[in-house]
KEBAVO-255953 format. One record per residue (C-alpha): residue in three letters; residue number from 1; y, x, z. Coordinates in Angstrom, 2 decimals, decimal comma, always signed. Each point is the difference from the previous one (the first is absolute). Example, Ala and Ser with C-alpha at 12.3 -4.5 7.8 and 13.67 -1.06 7.14 Angstrom:
KEBAVO-255953
gudo rest: ALA nr: 1 y: -4,50 x: +12,30 z: +7,80
gudo rest: SER nr: 2 y: +3,44 x: +1,37 z: -0,66
//
This chain:
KEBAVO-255953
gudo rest: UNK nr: 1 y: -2,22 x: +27,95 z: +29,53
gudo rest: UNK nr: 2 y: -3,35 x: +0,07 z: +0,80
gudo rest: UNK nr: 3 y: -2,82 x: -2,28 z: -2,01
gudo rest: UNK nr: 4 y: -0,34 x: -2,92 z: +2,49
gudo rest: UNK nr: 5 y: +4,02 x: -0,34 z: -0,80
gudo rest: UNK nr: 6 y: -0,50 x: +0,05 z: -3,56
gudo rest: UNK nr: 7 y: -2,64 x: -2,37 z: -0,19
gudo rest: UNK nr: 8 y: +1,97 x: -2,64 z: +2,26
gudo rest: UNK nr: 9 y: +3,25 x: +0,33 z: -2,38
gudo rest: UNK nr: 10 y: -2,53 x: -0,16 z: -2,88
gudo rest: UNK nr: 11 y: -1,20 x: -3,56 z: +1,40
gudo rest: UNK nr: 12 y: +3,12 x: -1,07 z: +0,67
gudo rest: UNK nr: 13 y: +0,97 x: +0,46 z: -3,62
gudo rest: UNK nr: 14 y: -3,22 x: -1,60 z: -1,72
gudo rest: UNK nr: 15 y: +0,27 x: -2,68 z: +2,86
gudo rest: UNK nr: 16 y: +3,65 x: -0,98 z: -1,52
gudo rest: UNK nr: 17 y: -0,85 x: +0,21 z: -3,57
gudo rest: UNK nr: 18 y: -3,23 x: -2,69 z: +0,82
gudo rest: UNK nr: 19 y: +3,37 x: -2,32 z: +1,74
gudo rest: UNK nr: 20 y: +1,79 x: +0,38 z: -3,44
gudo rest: UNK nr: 21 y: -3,12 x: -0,66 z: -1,80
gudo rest: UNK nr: 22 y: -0,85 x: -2,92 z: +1,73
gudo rest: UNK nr: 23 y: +3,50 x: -1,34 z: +0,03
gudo rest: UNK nr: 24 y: +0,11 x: +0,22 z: -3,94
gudo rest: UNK nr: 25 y: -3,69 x: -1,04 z: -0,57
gudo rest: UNK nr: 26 y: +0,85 x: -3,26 z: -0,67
gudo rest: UNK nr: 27 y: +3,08 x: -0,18 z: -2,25
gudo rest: UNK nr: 28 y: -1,53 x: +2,54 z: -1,82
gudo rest: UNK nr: 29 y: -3,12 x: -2,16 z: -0,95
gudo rest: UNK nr: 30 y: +2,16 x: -3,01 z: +0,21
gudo rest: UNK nr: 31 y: +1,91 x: +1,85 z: -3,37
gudo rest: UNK nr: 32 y: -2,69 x: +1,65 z: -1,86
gudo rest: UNK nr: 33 y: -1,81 x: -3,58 z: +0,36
gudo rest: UNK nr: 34 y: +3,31 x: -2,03 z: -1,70
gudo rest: UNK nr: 35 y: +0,37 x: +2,88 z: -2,33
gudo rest: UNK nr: 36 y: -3,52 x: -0,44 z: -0,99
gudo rest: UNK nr: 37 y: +0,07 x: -4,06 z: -0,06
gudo rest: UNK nr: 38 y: +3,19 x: +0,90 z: -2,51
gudo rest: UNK nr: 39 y: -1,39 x: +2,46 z: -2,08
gudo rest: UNK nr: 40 y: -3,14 x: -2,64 z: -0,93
gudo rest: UNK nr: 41 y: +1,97 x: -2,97 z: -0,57
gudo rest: UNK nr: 42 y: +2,38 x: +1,95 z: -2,09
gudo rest: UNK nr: 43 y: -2,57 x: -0,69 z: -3,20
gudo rest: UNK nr: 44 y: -0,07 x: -3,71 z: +0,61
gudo rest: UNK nr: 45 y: +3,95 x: -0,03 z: +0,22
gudo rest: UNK nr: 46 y: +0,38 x: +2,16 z: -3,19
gudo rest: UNK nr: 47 y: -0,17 x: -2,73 z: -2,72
gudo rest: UNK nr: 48 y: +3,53 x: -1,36 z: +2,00
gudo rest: UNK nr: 49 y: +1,37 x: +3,82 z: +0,36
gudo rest: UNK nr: 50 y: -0,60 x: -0,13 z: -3,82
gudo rest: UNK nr: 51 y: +1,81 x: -3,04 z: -1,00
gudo rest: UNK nr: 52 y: +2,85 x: +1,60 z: +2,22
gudo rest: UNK nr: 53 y: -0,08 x: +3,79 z: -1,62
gudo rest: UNK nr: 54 y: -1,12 x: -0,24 z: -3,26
gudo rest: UNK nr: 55 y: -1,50 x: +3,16 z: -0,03
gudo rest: UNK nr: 56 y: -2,53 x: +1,48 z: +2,35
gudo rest: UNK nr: 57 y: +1,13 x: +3,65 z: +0,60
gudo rest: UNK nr: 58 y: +3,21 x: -0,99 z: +1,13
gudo rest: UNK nr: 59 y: -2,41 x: -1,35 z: +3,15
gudo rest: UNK nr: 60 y: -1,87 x: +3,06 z: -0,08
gudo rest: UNK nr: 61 y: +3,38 x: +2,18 z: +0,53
gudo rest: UNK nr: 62 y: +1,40 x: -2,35 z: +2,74
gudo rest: UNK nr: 63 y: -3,42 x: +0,36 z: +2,06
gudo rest: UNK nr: 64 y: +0,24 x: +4,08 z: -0,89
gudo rest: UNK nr: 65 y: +3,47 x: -0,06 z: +0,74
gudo rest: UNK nr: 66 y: -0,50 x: -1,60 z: +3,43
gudo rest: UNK nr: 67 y: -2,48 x: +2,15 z: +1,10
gudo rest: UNK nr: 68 y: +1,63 x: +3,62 z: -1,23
gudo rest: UNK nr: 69 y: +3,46 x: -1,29 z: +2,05
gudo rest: UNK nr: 70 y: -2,58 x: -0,86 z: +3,36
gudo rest: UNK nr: 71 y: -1,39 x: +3,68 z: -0,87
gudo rest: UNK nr: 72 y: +3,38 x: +1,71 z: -0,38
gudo rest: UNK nr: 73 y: +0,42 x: -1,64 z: +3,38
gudo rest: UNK nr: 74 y: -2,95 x: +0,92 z: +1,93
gudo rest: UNK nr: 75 y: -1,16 x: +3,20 z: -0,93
gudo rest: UNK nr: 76 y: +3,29 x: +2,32 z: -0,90
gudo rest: UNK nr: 77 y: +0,76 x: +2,97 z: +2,57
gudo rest: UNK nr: 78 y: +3,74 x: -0,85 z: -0,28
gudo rest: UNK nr: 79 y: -0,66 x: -3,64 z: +1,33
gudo rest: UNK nr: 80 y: -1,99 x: +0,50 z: +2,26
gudo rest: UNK nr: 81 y: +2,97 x: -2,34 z: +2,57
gudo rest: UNK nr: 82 y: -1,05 x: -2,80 z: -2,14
gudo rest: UNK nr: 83 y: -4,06 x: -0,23 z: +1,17
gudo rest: UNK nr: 84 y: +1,28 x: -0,42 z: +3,39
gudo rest: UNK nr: 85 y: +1,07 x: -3,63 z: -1,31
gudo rest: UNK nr: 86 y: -3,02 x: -1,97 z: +0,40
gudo rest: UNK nr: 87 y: +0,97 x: -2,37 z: -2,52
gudo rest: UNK nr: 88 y: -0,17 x: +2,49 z: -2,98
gudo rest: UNK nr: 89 y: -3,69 x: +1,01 z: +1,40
gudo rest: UNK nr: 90 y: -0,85 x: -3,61 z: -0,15
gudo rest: UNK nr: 91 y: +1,33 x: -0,69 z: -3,56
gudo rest: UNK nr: 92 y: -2,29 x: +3,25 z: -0,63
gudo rest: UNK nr: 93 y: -3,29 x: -1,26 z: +1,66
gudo rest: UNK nr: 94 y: +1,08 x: -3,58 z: -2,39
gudo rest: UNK nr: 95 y: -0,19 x: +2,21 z: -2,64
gudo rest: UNK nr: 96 y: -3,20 x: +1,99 z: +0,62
gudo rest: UNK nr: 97 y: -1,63 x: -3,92 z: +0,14
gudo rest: UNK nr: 98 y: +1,90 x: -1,02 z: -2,59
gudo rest: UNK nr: 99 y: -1,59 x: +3,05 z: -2,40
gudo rest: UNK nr: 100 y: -3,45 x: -0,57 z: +1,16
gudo rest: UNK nr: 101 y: +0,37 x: -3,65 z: -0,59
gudo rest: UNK nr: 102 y: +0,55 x: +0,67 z: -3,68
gudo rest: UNK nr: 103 y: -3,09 x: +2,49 z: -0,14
gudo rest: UNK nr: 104 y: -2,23 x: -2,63 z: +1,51
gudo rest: UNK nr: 105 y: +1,16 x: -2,57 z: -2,09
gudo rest: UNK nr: 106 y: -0,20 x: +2,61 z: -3,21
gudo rest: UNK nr: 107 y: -4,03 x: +0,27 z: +1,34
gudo rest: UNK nr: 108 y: -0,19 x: -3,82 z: +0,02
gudo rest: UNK nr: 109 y: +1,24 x: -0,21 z: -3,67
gudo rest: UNK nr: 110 y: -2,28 x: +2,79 z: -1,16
gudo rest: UNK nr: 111 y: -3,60 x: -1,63 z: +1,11
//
């Protein structure tokens, strides 16, 4: 192969990766920005979670719990069949929202 061959596969490559990109743009930001909107009205909603759990680190380990399982999911070797479902990669962009929700809500509390 000579280097004008190279250069068109190359193109053709980073020309299909910008079609995926632009194809998942938008439910991408679409989930970080509900995960986010969740994760900041999670502190006005706690005074109900706490009349429902009594105490507040059984919360705490459902939220860690939900996000280790979504990580078990997306980044182990052995499942690697299970990132082609987009649905698992959405519930993981929910999450990534959802996390920095709670870290710019935990900045709101602490000024």
């Amino acid at each position: 192969m000579n280097t004008k061959q190279q250069l068109k596969i190359s193109f053709k490559k980073i020309f299909k990766q910008l079609i995926l990109i632009r194809q998942k743009l938008f439910l991408f930001l679409l989930n970080i920005l509900i995960g986010i909107f969740c994760g900041s009205i999670f502190g006005t909603f706690l005074p109900i979670f706490r009349s429902l759990f009594p105490w507040d680190i059984l919360i705490i380990i459902i939220i860690i719990i939900f996000s280790e399982f979504i990580n078990i999911l997306i980044y182990t070797k052995k499942n690697n069949a299970i990132t082609k479902i987009f649905f698992i990669e959405y519930i993981n962009w929910f999450k990534i929202g959802l996390l920095l929700g709670f870290f710019i809500d935990a900045f709101k509390v602490g000024s």
